[in-house]
C-alpha positions, -999 to +999 in steps of 0.1 A: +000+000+000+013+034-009+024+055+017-004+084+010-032+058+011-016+046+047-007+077+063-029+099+047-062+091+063-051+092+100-028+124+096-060+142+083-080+134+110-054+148+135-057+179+114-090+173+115-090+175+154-068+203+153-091+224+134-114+217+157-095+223+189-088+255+175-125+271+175-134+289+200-166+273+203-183+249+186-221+257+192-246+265+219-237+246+253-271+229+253-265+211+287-260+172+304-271+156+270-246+181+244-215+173+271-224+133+271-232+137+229-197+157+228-178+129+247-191+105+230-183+117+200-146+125+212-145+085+220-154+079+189-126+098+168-100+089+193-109+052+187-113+061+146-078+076+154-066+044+164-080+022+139-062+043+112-031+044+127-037+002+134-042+007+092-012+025+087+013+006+108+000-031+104+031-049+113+036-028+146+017-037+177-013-025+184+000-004+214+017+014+186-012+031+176-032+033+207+000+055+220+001+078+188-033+081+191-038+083+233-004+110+232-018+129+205-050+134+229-028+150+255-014+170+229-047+183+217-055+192+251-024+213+258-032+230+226-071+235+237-057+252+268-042+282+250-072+287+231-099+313+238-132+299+254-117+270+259-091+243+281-078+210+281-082+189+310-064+154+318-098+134+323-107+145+286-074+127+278-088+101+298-121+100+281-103+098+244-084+072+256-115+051+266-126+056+230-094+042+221-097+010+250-132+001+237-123+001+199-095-016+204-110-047+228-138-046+200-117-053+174-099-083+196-133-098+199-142-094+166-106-111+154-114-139+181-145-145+165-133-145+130-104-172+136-128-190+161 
């Protein structure tokens, strides 16, 4: 596989990401149910994140990519904190990196199943 059609998909997402930590702020605070929606939906690119990066580096472990894509959540945070209107916080970290946990036991349990 060509190196674009490897790398290319997980390094636009963390630009991606970046973009996005950059805005000020990304729509009306609508309460309990926009915070759980927005962590959620952090999970879910985080464990995207990782499943590109698996993509990208198939003969490295998978910690390979869960660390790219778990250090590249602290990162984002410690650029969210200079940003206007908004900040980074470690358990945001921690809940990007549960996005990355439950992709990555999914897709153990879905291997096991497939050899099994």
């Amino acid at each position: 596989m060509a190196a674009a059609a490897r790398f290319g998909p997980p390094i636009a997402l963390m630009g991606l990401i970046f973009f996005l930590s950059a805005q000020p702020q990304l729509g009306p605070d609508l309460g309990g149910l926009d915070l759980a929606l927005r962590k959620l939906a952090h999970m879910i690119e985080y464990g995207l994140l990782f499943l590109l990066w698996r993509r990208a580096l198939p003969q490295s472990p998978p910690w390979t990519a869960a660390a790219i894509a778990i250090g590249y959540a602290a990162t984002d945070e410690i650029h969210q904190s200079f940003v206007d209107g908004r900040h980074g916080t470690p358990v945001d970290v921690m809940i990007d990196s549960a996005g990355v946990a439950v992709t990555w036991l999914a897709m153990r349990r879905l291997s096991v199943r497939r050899s099994g």
